[in-house]
N, C-alpha and C positions, 0 to 999 in steps of 0.2 A: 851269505844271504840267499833266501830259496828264490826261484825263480820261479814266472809264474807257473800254473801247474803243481806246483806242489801241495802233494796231499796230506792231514793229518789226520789221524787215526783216530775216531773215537771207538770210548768205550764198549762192549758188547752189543748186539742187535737180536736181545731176547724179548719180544714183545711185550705187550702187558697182560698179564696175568687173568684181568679180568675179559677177554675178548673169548667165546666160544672159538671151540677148537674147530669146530663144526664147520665157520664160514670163509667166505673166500678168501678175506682181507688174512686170517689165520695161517690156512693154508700157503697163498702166497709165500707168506713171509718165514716161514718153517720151511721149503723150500729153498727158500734162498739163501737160509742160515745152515740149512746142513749141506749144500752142494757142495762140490768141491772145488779148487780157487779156480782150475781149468775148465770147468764147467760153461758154457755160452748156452746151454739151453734152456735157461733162465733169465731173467734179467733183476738186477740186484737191489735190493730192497731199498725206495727214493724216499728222501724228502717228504713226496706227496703222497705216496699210496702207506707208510707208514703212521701218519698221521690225519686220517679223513677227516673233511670238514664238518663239524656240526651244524645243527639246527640256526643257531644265532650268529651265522656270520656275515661278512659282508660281500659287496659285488668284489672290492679291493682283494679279499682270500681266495673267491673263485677265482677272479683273471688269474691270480699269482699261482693257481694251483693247476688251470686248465690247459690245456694244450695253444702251443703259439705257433703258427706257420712259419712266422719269419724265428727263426734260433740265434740268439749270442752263445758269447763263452758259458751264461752263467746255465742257460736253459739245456746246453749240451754236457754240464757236467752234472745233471742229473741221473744221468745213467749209472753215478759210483753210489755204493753205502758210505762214501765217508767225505767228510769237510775237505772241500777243493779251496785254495788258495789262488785264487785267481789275479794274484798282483799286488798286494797288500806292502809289499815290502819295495816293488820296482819301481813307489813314484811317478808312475804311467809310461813306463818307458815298455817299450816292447807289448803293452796289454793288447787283447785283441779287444773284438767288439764285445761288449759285456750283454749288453741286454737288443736283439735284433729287431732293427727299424730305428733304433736311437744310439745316435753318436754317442763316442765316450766323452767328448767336451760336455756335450749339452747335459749328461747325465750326470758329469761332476760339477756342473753347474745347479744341477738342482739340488742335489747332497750338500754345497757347498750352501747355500742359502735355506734350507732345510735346520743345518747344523742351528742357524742361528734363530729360525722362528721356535723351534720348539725347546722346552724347558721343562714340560709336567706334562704329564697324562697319568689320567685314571681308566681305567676298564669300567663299563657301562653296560647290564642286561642284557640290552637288544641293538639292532643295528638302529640308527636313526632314519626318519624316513627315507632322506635321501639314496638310500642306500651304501653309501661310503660312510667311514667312519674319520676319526681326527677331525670334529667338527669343533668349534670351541664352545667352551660350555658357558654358561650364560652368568655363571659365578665367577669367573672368571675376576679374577681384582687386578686393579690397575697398578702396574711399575713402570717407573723411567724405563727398562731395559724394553719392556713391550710397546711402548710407545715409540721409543726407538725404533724399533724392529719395523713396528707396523707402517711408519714414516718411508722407511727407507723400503718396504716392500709398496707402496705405493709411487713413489719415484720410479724404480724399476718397471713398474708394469703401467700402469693409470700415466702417469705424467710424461717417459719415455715415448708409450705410444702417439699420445696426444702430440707431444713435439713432431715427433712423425709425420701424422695424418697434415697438421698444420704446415708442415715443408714441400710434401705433396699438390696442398690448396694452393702453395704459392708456386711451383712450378708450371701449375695449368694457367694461375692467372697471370704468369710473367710474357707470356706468348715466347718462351726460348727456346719451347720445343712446337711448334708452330701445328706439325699434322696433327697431333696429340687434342692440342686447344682448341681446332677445328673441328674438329669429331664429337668431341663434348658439345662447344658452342652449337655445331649445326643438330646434334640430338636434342638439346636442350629447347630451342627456339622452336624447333617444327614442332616438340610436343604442345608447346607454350599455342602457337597457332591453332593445333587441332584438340587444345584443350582436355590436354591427356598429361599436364605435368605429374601430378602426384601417381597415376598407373605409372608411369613411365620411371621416376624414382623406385618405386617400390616394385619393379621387376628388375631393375637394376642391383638393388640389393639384394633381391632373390639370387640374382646370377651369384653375385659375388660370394653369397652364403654357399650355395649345392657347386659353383665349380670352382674349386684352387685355383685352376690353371689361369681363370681370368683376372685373378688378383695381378699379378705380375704383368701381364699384357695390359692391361688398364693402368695400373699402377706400377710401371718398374722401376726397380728398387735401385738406390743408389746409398753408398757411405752417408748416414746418419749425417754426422761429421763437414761433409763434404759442399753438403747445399745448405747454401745461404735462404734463412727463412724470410727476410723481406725480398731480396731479387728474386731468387727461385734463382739465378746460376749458383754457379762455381765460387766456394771461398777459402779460405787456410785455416784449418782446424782453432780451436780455439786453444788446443793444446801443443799449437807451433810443428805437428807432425798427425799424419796420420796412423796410429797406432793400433786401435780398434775400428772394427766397421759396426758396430751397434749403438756406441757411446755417444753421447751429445757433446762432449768437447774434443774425442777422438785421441784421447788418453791412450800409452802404449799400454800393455797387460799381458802377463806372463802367460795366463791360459785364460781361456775365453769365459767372459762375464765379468771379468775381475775390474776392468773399465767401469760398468755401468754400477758398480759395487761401491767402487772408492765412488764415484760421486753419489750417488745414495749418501754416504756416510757425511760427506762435507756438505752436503745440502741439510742436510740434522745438522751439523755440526755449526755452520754459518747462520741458521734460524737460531740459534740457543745463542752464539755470539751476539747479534743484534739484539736479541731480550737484554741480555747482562748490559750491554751496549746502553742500551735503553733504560735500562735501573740506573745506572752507574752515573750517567749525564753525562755525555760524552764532551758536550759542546757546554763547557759552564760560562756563563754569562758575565762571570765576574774575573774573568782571566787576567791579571792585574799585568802581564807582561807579555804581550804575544808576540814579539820578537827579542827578548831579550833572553835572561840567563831562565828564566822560568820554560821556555822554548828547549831549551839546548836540554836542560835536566829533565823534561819530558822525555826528551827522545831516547836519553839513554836508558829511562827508567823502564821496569816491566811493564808490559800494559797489561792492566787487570780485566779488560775484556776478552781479552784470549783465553779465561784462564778456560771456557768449553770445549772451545779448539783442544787447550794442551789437555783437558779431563779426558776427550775420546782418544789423543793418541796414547796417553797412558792406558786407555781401556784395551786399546789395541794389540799395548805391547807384556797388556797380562793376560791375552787371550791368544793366542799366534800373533751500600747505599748508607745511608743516613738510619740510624737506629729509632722505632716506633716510640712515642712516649706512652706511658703505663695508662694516659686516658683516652687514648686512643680506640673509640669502641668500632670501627669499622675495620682495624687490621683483619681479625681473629674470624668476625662472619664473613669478610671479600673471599679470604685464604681458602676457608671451609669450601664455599662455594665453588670457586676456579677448581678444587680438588674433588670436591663432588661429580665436575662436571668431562672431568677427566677419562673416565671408566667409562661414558656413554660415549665420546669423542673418538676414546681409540675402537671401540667395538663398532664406531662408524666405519670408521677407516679399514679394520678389518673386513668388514663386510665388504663396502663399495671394491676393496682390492680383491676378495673370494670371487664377488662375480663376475669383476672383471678377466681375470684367470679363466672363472667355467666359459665363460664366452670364447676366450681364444682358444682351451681347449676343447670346445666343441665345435671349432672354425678349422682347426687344426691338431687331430687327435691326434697322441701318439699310444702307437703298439702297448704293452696289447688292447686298450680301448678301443671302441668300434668307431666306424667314422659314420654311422646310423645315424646319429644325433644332428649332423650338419644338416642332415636333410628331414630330420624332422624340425629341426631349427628354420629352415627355408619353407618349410611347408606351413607352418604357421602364417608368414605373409600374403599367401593365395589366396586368402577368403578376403584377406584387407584387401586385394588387388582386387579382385574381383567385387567387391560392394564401392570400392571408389570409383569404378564404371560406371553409376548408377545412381551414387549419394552425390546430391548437389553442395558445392560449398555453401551454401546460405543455411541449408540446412545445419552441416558439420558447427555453424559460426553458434545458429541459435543455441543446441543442444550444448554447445560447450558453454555457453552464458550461465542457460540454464542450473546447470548442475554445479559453476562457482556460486551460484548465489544461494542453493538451495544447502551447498556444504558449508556456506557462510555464516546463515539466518537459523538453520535447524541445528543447533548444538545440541539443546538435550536431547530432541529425539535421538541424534548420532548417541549422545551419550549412555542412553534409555539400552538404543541396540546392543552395544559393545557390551551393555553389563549382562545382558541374554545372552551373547555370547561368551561369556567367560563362563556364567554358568554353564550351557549346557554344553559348550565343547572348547572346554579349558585350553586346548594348545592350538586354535583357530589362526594365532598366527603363523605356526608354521609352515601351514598349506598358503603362504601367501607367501613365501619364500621361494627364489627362481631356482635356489639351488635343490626344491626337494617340489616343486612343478615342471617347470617348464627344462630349467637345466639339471633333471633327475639323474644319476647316472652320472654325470662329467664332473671331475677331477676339478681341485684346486691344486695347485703345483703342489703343497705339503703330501694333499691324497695321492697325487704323482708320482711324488718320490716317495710314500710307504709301501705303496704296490710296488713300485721296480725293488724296493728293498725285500718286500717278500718273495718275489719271484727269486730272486738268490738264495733267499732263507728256503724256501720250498723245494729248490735242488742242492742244497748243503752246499753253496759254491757264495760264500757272502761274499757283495759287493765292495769292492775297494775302496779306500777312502781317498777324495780327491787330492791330486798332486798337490804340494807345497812347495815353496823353494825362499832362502832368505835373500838373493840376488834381488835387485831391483828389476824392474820389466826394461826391454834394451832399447834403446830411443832411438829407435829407425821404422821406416815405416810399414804397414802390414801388406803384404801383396795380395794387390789388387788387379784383377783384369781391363784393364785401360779400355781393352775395345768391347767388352760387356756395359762397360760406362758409357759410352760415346754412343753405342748401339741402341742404352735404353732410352736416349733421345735428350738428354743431360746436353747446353749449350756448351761444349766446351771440347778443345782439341787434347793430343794426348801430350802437348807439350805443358798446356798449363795445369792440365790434370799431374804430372809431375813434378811441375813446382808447388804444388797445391798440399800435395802430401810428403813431399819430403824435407827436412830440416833445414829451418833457415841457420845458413850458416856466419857465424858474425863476421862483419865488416867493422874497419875502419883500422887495420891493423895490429901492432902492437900495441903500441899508447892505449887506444881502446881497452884491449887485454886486460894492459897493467892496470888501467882504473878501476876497471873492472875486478880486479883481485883484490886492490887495496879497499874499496869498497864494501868487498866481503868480509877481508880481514877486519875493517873495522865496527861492521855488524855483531861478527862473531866477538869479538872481543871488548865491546860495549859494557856498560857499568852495570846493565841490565843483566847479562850475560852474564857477569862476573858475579852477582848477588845471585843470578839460582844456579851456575854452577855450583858455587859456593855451599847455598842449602842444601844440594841435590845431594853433595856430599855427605854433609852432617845427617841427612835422611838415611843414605844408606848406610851410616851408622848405627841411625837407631832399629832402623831393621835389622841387622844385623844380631845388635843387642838382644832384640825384642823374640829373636828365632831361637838363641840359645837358653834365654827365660824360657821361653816355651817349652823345649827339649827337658831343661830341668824339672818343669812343672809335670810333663807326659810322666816320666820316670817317677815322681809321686803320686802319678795316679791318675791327673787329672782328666776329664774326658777333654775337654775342648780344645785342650794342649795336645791329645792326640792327634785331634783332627788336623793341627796345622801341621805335623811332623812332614815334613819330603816333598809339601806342597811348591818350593823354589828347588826349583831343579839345580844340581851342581855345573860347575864351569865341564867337567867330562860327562855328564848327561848332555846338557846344551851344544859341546863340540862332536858327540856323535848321532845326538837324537834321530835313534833307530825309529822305526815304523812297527808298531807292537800289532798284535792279533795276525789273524781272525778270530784265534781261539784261547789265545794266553794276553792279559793284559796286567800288567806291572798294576802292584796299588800297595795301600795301606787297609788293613781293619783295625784297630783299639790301638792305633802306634806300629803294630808292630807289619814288616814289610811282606808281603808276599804276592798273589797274585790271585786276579778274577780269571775264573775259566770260565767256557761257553761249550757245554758238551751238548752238540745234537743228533745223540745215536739214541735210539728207541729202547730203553729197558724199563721194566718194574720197579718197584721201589724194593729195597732191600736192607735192612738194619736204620743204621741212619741217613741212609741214601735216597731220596727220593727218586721218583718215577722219570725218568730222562723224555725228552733232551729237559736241561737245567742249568743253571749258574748254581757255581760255588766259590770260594774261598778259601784260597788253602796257603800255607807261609813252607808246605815241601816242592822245589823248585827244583830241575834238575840243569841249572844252568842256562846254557841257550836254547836246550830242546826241548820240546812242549810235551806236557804229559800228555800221554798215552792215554790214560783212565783214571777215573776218579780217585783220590788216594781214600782208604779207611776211615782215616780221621780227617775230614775237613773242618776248620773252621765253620761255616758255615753253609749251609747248600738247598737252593730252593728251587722246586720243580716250575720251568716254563709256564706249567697250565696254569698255577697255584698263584703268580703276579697279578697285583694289583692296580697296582701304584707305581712308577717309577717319575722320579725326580732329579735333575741337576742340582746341585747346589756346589756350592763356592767353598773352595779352599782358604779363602779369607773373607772379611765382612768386605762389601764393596768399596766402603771408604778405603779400608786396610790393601784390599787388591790394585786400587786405583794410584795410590801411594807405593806399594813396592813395583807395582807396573814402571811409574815414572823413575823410581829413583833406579831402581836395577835394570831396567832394559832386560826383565825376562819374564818369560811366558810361565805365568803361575798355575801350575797345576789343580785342578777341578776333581770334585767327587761323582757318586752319585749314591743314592737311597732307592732303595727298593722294600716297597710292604707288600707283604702277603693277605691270603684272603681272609684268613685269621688273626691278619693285625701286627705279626711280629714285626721289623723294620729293620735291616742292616744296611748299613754307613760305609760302602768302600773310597777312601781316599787318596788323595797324589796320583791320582790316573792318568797319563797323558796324553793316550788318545779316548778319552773321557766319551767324546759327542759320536764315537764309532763304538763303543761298548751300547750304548744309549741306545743307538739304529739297529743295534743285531736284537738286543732284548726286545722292541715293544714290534718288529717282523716277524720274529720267530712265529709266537702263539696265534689261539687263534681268537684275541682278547678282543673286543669292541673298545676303540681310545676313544677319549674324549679329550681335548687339549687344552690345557689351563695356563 
């Protein structure tokens, strides 16, 4: 296994042919290719200065391409000509810092949730106004998996925070930390007297916007977890341990975010039970035996409302009512409608979650983003502050009257205007967008983590793909600084701060114990249990079945039969599931098995080689070690510039995946699609780290994404 540091070799570094010989970028690079290996009075041809930015790119290719003060591992290994391995195989163990100014947690934190919003992009003309690209595109069509997605990125960031702020309110209004509540109370009041509440608000959020520092002194932070939202003290996690310090139950988590992830997932996961719940009638009114044998055959039977719970964890484990009568004419138009209304709802959601993101990353940039924005974020409230000096509240009350009633009573004229606007500046609603006025410039975590991706991709040093591990997270508690707690004015001593976080341990003995085991055993072993163990089996029959038809069908030809070939990985792939790339990724094209490269060394195009860097497809493999260079004959190979399109898709239909997820307990290998600008389309499949092929292709170039 290489260790980090290890470098791979690509292909030749003979420019492109159409570059005048004449200029600098030429020179450079002709220099650098005929020096000699001892040579140091040059520096060796990068990432960036081989590849200059065009005309149509975005602020995301600049930062990734300009110089950073602060340097990680990935910014320092652009000093080689060739693809640095910076850890891709070590799991995180030993990496250093990869990108400088941000943790490796936080930045496989955002890879890691990254992995799962994105699924499509297309390349786009020109950059969108906002300046960043991966914006989503407005065609965008509605799926359960986006909806998902977009749910549980709103938990994370929207409802996360909110619980926050809301635990905060109650600790000032619990008087537990008594100076704290004083200080507020006697600022608040003296404004209230000399009639300066609202200045006095809105310099206060000024502060908080233009200085960090006073977030934490105003507001110090304690374990999510830890404060009780009605008292404002001290309480016991809701997860029986303190595990995480972000999480809202306080959930243990092998590496950081994965807390506030699984709940994300069960909070989808529990909203869709309660639907089914709610179809299903859970409470039927005619329950002809509520304590008798009707009771008992309940309990053992399956419950049908789970079955969303068991859909996601089957989703999980492939990825790492009363029937209508035929006169029924409201089924068919309700259905339409709820489903019509679906594609406006998550592109809500989308959105309120985008802005929320550009707010906290322009409350708190990271590298290389400038921290300019906070304070032109803070300066926008000075003129408020200062006209609230001045505007009297009666006035503020009229003019707000006014103008509900005038947006009340004036429809058509509103409506008269908007159509003069469409004509005469058709995309007017854009410029009413905060993320392309007011928050121009700042990142939503997705544009976050393409830029730090490019910043890899710009010094040939790709970024690693976040740790995994199939142990469960350890149920003990996360270390905490007892007197950083005590200190931020939290009522509580450092004794019951550790009983607060560390596992209750059971009481009552044996007896206890034993009931407790037989208990379980007889959950586990339940008539319910026994009818889908039972299926689970005969399921993984017909998978089974159903894989070897397959196989049969590929070998006559079929395409679609190819595509499932190698998508279940075998019991000796599973028992050693290596960590594939940076530059070699295991797959399938037309059945047959070989491997996706990712070559990004600078050459012309040649016979059938096109213009590098590029992805290809080749079935010549030299074992464990990664080609050197392009082979003659690839299967297929398409220049970085020349992408289009790139798309995930699914190694089985989702129904299909959802079902061999459950019955096999294994992680179904994924594809992906790539079209060119020309139209052609190749299909690489059984990729297994699929969603890290995905991130190097759409860094590399210097394409405008749009996200679908």
């Amino acid at each position: 296994m290489p260790t980090p540091g290890y470098v791979f070799k690509d292909g030749g570094t003979t420019p492109p042919a159409v570059e005048d010989a004449n200029t600098a970028f030429r020179k450079r690079i002709t220099t650098a290719t005929t020096s000699t290996p001892t040579s140091h009075a040059t520096r060796p041809i990068t990432a960036t200065s081989a590849a200059p930015l065009g005309q149509n790119t975005t602020t995301s290719h600049q930062l990734a391409t300009g110089h950073h003060e602060i340097e990680g591992a990935a910014q320092r290994a652009g000093k080689e000509d060739r693809t640095t391995n910076l850890g891709w195989q070590a799991n995180a163990v030993g990496v250093d810092t990869l990108v400088g100014g941000l943790p490796n947690d936080d930045l496989w934190t955002l890879m890691r949730r990254f992995n799962k919003q994105m699924y499509h992009v297309k390349a786009v003309p020109r950059p969108p106004p906002g300046g960043l690209d991966l914006v989503t595109a407005k065609e965008d069509d509605f799926s359960p998996d986006k909806l998902r997605a977009n749910l549980e990125r709103l938990y994370m960031t929207v409802i996360v925070g909110l619980i926050a702020f809301g635990k905060h309110i109650a600790r000032l209004r619990s008087w537990r930390e008594p100076r704290r509540t004083v200080a507020f109370a006697a600022a608040y009041f003296l404004a209230w007297i000399l009639n300066l509440v609202v200045p006095t608000m809105l310099a206060f959020v000024i502060v908080l916007i233009t200085v960090p520092q006073s977030r934490d002194f105003l507001f110090p932070p304690a374990p999510l977890a830890l404060v009780d939202a009605k008292t404002g003290g001290v309480q016991k996690p809701k997860a029986g341990v303190l595990g995480s310090t972000d999480s809202v139950t306080g959930a243990p988590e092998k590496y950081k975010g994965e807390a506030v992830e699984q709940e994300a997932s069960n909070m989808v996961s529990g909203i869709a039970s309660v639907a089914i719940s709610s179809a299903a009638g859970r409470h039927d009114q005619a329950n002809p035996d509520p304590d008798g044998g009707s009771k008992a055959l309940d309990k053992g039977a399956p419950d049908p409302t789970n079955l969303a719970s068991s859909v996601a964890d089957a989703q999980s484990s492939a990825q790492g009512g009363t029937p209508e009568h035929a006169h029924d004419k409201t089924k068919q138009p309700m259905e339409d409608q709820v489903w019509a209304q679906m594609r406006p709802a998550m592109h809500g959601i989308g959105q309120a979650t985008d802005t929320w993101e550009r707010i906290a990353n322009a409350l708190s940039p990271t590298p290389p983003f400038s921290e300019n924005k906070r304070l032109q974020l803070g300066a926008i409230f000075v003129p408020i502050l200062l006209l609230s000096l001045f505007v009297k509240a009666q006035w503020v009350v009229r003019g707000t009257t006014f103008f509900t009633g005038f947006a009340f009573f004036s429809d058509p004229l509103l409506q008269r205007g908007i159509h003069i606007l469409n004509e005469k500046i058709p995309n007017w609603p854009e410029y009413l967008d905060l993320g392309n006025t007011l928050l121009k410039g700042v990142p939503t975590n997705a544009q976050l983590t393409l830029t730090l991706l490019r910043i890899g991709e710009a010094n040939r040093a790709p970024l690693p793909p976040p740790p995994s591990s199939s142990h469960p997270p350890p149920d003990k508690p996360v270390h905490v600084d007892k007197h950083a707690i005590t200190d931020s004015g939290l009522d509580a001593s450092h004794s019951e701060i550790e009983d607060a976080i560390t596992v209750d341990k059971p009481t009552g003995g044996e007896e206890a114990a034993h009931a407790e085991a037989e208990s379980h055993k007889k959950k586990k072993g339940g008539f319910g249990a026994k009818v889908m163990g039972a299926f689970k089996g005969v399921t993984w029959g017909g998978v089974e079945t159903k894989l070897t038809i397959d196989s049969a069908k590929a070998a006559l030809g079929s395409r679609h039969a190819k595509d499932k070939l190698g998508v279940l990985p075998t019991k000796a792939e599973m028992k050693e599931k290596p960590t594939e790339g940076p530059v070699e990724f295991k797959a399938r094209y037309d059945g047959r098995k070989g491997a996706v490269y990712v070559d990004s060394s600078v050459s012309p195009p040649s016979g059938r080689r096109p213009a590098s860097p590029c992805v290809y497809f080749t079935t010549h493999l030299d074992g464990h070690e990664n080609v050197e260079s392009m082979p003659h004959d690839p299967t297929w190979a398409v220049a970085i510039a020349d992408l289009a399109e790139i798309k995930k898709v699914g190694g089985l239909g989702w129904k299909g995946k959802l079902v061999v997820g459950w019955a096999t307990d294994r992680e179904v290998k994924d594809g992906i699609e790539i079209v060119t600008r020309d139209g052609r389309k190749y299909r690489a499949m059984a990729i297994a780290e699929r969603d890290e092929l995905f991130n190097r292709l759409i860094a590399m170039g210097q394409q405008v994404w749009e996200s679908y």
